[in-house]
N, C-alpha and C positions, 0 to 999 in steps of 0.2 A: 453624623455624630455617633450615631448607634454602632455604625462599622469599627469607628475608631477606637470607642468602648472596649469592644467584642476584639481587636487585636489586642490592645495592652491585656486584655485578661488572660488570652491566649499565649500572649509573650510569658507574662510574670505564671500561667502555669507552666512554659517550657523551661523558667528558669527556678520553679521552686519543686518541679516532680522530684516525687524521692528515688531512690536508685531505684525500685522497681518498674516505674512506671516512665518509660521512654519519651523525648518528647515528641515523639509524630504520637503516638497515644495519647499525649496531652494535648494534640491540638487536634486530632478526631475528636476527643471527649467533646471538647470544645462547641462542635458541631455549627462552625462558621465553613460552610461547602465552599464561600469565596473566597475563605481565607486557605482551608484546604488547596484548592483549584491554584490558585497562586505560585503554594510550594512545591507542588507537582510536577509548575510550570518549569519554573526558578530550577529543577532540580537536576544535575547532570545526566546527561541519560549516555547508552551505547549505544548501538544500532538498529537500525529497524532492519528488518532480513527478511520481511515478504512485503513487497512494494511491486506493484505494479507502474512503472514509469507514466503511463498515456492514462493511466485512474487515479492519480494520487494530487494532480495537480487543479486545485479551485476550477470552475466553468469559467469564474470573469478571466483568470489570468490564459486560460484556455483560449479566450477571444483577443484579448489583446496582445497574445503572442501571435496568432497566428495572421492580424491585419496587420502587426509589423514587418510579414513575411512577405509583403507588399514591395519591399525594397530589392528584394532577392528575385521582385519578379512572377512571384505565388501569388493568385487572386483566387478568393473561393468565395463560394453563394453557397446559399441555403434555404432549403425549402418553409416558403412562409405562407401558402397556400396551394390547395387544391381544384385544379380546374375540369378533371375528371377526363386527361385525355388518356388514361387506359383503365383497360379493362383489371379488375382487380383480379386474382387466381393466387393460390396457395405458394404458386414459382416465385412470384415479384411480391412480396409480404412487405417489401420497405414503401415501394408507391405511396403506401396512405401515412406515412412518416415525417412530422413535421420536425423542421429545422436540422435534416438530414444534409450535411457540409458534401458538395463538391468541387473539382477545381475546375479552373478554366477551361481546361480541353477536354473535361468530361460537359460541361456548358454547353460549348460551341458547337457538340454533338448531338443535341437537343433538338426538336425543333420546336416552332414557334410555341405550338401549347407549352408545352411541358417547361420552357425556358419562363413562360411567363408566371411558373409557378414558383421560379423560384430569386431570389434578392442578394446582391451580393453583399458580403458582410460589411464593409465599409459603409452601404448604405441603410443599415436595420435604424426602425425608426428607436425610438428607448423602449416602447411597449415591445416589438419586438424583438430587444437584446435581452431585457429580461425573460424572455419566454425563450428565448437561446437560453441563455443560462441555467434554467432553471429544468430547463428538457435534458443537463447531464447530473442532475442530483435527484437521488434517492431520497427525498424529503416531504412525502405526502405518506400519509398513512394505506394510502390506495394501492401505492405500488408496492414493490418486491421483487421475487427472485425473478419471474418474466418480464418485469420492465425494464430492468438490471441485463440480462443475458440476450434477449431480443431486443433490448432499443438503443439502450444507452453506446454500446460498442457501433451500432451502425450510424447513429448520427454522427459518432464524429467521422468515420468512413474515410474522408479524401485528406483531413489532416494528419493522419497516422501515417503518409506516405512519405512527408516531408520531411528529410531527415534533418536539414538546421531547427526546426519546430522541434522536433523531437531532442535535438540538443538543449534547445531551451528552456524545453520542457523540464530536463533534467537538471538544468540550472536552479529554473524557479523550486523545485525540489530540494534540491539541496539547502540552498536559501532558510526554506522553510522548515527545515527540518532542526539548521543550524537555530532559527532565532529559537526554537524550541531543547537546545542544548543536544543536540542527537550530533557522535562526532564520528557514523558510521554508518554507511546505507550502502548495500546489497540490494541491486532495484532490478528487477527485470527490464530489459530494455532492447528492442526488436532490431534487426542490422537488412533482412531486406523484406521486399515490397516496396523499398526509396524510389523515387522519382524525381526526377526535375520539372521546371515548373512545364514543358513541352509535352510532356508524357513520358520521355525517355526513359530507361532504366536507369539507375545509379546502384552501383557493384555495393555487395556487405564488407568490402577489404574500406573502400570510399568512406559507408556510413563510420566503420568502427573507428576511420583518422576525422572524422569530423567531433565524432563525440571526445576523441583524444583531446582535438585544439581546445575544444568548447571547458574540458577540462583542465588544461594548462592557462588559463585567461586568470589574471587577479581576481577578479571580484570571483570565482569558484572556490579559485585558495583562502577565501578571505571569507568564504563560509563556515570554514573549520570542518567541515564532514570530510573524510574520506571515503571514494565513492570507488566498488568493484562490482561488475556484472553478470547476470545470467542471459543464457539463450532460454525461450519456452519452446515446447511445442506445443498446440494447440489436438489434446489427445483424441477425438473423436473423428477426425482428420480422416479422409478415406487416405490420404497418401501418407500419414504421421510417422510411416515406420523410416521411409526419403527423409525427411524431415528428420527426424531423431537422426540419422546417419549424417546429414549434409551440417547441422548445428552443433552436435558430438567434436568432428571432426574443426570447425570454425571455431570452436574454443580451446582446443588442441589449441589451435596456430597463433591465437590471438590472448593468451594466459593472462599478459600485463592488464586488459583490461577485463576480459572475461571468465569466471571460475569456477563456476559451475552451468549445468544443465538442470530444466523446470519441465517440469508435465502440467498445464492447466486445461480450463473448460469442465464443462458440466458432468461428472460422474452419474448422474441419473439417464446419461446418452449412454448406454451400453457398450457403444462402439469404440468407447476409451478404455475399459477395463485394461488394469496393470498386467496380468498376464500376457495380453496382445504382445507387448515388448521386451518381455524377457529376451530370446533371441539378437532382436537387434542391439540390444544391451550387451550381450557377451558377445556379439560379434563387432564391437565398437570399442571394447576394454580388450582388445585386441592390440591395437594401436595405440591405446593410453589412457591413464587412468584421468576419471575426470568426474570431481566430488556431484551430488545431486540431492536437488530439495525439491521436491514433488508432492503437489497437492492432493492430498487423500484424505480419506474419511469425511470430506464435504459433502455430504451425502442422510440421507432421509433414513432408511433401512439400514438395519445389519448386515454387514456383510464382508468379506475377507480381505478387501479393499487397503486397508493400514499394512497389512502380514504380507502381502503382495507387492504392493509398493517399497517395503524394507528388502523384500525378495529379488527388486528390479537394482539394489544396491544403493537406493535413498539411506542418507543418516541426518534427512531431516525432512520433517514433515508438516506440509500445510495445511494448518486447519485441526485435521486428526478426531473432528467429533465424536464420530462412532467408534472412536478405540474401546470409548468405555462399556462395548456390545464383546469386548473379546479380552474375557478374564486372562488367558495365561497369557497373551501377548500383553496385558497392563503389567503383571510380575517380571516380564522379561526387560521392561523399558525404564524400570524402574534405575536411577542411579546412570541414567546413561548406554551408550553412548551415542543414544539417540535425540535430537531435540524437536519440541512441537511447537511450529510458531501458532498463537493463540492470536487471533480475529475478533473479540468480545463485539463491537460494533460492527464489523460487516455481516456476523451471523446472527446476529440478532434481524437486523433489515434485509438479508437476504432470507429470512424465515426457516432456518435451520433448527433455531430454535424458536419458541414463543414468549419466551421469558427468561430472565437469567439464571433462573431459579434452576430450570434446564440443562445451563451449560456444565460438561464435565470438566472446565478448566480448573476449582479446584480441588475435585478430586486427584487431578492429575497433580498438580502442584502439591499437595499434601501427601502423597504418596509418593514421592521422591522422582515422579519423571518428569525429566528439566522440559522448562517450558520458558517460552518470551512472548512480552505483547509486541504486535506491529501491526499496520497498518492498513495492508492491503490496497484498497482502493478509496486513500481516503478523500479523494477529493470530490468522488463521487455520493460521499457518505457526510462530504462537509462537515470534517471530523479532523481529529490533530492527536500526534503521540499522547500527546498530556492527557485530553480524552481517551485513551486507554484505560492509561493507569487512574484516573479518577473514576469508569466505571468499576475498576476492576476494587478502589478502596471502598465505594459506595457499598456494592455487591456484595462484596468478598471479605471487607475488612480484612484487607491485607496488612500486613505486618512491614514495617522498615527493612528485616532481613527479609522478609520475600521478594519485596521491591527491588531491593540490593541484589538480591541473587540472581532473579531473573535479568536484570540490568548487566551482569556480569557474563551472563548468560549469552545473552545477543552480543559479545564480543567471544567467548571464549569457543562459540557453535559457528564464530561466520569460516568462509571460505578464505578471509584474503591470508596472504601467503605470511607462513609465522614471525619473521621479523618485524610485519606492518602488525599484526596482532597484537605481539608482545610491546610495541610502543604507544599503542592503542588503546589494553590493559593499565599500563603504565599511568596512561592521560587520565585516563576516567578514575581511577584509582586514587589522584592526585586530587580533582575535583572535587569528588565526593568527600573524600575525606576534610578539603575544605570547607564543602557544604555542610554537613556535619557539625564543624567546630561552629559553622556562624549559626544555625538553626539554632545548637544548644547555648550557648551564650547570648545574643538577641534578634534571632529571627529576622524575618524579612521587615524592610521599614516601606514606607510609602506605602499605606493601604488605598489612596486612590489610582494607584500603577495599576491595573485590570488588565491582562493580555486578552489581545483579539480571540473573538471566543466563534462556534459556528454553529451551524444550528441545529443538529443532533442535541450536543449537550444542552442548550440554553432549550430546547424544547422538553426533554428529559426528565430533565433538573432543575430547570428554573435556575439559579443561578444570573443570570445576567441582565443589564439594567433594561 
C-alpha cells in the first residue's frame, strides 16, 4: 500500500512540477529508489561499448550454457576437491583452485588422483552448483582485484575454448542487454584459442562464421541489439606485439563483424605499458586503418598511461581513472574527440577506488569530456546497465540531460559503420523522445512490475524485497 501511495505522489508530482523543475527531479525529490530503479530500467538506453563477452554473462546461465554443450559433444568437470596429488610451487598456482572447468580431453589426461578430484558438471550435487556459481562472482566483501584477475578468469579456463559456448554466450548477452532496452553492444569477443570437443584446433576465419550464424538466428534479431566486435590483446603478453599484428590484421579481413582493436589486463604488470607498442601500431596502419579503444588509466599511481594510450591512436578509453593525475591532458579532452567509457561498479569492486566519493567520473562529465557508463564484466559483478545509471543518479545526482547525453554518447562514440549509426541514432532518438512524452504525462503504471534486480545493487541499496 505504502508503494502505491509513494507512486501516485510521485506521479501527480511529475504531472504538477512547474516549468522549472523537470520530472525526473520530481521523482528524485521523491526519494522512492524503487520507483527510481524502475524508470532507469523502463528507460531507452544506446550501447554499452566495453563489455567483455566471457564476463558479462550471469555464472547460473554460464553453467547451463555450457552442460547444454553436451549435445555438441563438450563434456567438462570441475574441480570440487583436493586430494593433494601435487606438490604446490609458485609455477602451478591453479592446483589449489576450486571449481576450475576442464574438458574431457584435458580429464582423460589425468590420472587417477587428480581425476578424482575432480566432478563433471552434469553431475554437481546443488551444494556444489551453487559454489560453481558463486566461485565466478565478485560478491563477498573479502575479495577484489586479486580474486578478480587470479581466479575468476582461470576457473572458467576450458569453457572460453568453446566457440558455439562462446556464441551463446553472446546470445544470452544480447538478450539481456535487450530486456534492459540497450539497442547496441560493442562486446569484446575472442576468435582463437577454439577447440573442438577432441582437442583439435578450430581456425579464427571458423570461429568468426560461427558467431556470424549464431547472429543471423531469430530469436538474436528478436533482441533488438545490434551487435559489432572487437579483438583484445591481452597487453602484458611476453608475445603481445604477434598478437597486436595477427588481430590488427584479422579485423582488417573481417570489418562486417569486427571494428575495432582492444588492449586489456593488468597495468600495474609493467610489461603492458603503451609505449611497448607504438611501433607495432605504425607498423600495422600501414595496411589499414583500424579504429581502437584501449583500456588505460585502470591503474593505482600517476602515471602517463591515458597520454600514451591516445599516442598508440586510441579515441577511446577504458576506464581512464587516472586522467584526473594529468591537468593539461583533462583541457585537451575536453569537448571531444575522445570518449571514456566509465565502469562505476567494476572499479569500485576491483578497488581502484574505495568510495565513490573517489571517483573522477564526474568531474570528467562536468567538464565537458564525453563520457558513457557500461559495463565491463557485469556478470561477474552480478550487476546490469540500469545499475550503472542508478549508481551513477545515487552518487552523482545526475541530471536527465546528462543521462541523455551520455546515452547519446555510446551511440555517436561506437565503431559501427555510419549508415548502421545513423539508423541507430535515429531509433534511440525516437524512443526517448517517446519515453519522455509518457514519463511527463503519467509515468510508469504497475508499481508491483519490479525487474530482476542482482546483487551488487540490492546489497548496496537496499532496494529489493
Amino acid at each position: 500500500m505504502t508503494r502505491i501511495l509513494t507512486a501516485i505522489a510521485i506521479l501527480l508530482l511529475c504531472t504538477n512540477a512547474n516549468a522549472d523543475q523537470h520530472w525526473f527531479e520530481a521523482l528524485k525529490d521523491a526519494g522512492d529508489d524503487r520507483a527510481l530503479y524502475r524508470v532507469l530500467h523502463a528507460m531507452p538506453k544506446g550501447g554499452d561499448l566495453h563489455n567483455h563477452n566471457t564476463g558479462s554473462v550471469l555464472p547460473k546461465d554460464w553453467l547451463r550454457i555450457a552442460l547444454a554443450q553436451q549435445e555438441r559433444g563438450y563434456r567438462y568437470y570441475t574441480k570440487t576437491r583436493i586430494n593433494n596429488c601435487r606438490v604446490y610451487s609458485e609455477a602451478n598456482t591453479t592446483y589449489l583452485l576450486l571449481f576450475r572447468n576442464i574438458s574431457q580431453v584435458d580429464y582423460d589426461a589425468l590420472d587417477d588422483c587428480e581425476k578424482g578430484e575432480h566432478t563433471p558438471l552434469d553431475e554437481l550435487t546443488e551444494a556444489q552448483k551453487e559454489g560453481w556459481i558463486n566461485s565466478l562472482k565478485l560478491d563477498d566483501p573479502r575479495e577484489g582485484r586479486e580474486e578478480f584477475f587470479r581466479n575468476h578468469w582461470q576457473r572458467i579456463n576450458a569453457l572460453s575454448s568453446n566457440p558455439h559456448l562462446r556464441a551463446e554466450i553472446l546470445y544470452q548477452n544480447m538478450k539481456d542487454l535487450g530486456d534492459e532496452n540497450v539497442i547496441y553492444l560493442e562486446v569484446m569477443a575472442a576468435v582463437h584459442g577454439a577447440m573442438a570437443p577432441d582437442g583439435s584446433a578450430i581456425s579464427p576465419e571458423e570461429v568468426a562464421d560461427i558467431y556470424r550464424e549464431r547472429l543471423r538466428q531469430k530469436d538474436a534479431a528478436e533482441t533488438g541489439v545490434t551487435v559489432r566486435m572487437q579483438l583484445m590483446v591481452l597487453r602484458f603478453a611476453p608475445n603481445a606485439e604477434d598478437r597486436l599484428r595477427m588481430l590488427y590484421q584479422f579485423a582488417l579481413d573481417n570489418r562486417d563483424l569486427y571494428v575495432a582493436l582492444n588492449m586489456a589486463g593488468r597495468e600495474d604488470d609493467d610489461k603492458g605499458h603503451p609505449r611497448r607498442f607504438i611501433e607495432a601500431y605504425r607498423e600495422m596502419r600501414q595496411k589499414g586503418a583500424l579504429p581502437l579503444s584501449i583500456h588505460a588509466g585502470e591503474v593505482d599511481e600517476p602515471n602517463d598511461h591515458v597520454r600514451d594510450t591516445l599516442l598508440l591512436g586510441a579515441t577511446r578509453i577504458g576506464h581512464g581513472i587516472n586522467l584526473i593525475t594529468d591537468d593539461e591532458l583533462m583541457v585537451d579532452m575536453r569537448y571531444g574527440p575522445y570518449l571514456i567509457e566509465i565502469n562505476l561498479i567494476s572499479n569500485l569492486l576491483l578497488e581502484y577506488i574505495v568510495d565513490y566519493s573517489q571517483h573522477p567520473f564526474p568531474e570528467f562529465l562536468r567538464t565537458g569530456i564525453p563520457v558513457t557508463l557500461s559495463t565491463d564484466d557485469r556478470g561477474m559483478w552480478d550487476s546490469t546497465m540500469t545499475d550503472e545509471y542508478f549508481v551513477g543518479v545515487k552518487e552523482y545526482d545526475l541530471t536527465w540531460d546528462e543521462i541523455t547525453q551520455m546515452l547519446r554518447n555510446s551511440i555517436q562514440f561506437s565503431f559501427v559503420e555510419a549508415p548502421v549509426k545513423e539508423r541507430l541514432m535515429e531509433r534511440f532518438d525516437q524512443k526517448m523522445k517517446a519515453f519522455e512524452r509518457r514519463m511527463e504525462r503519467r509515468g510508469l503504471a504497475n508499481d508491483d512490475e519490479f525487474p530482476d534486480t542482482r546483487t551488487f545493487i540490492c546489497a548496496r541499496y537496499k532496494i529489493c524485497d
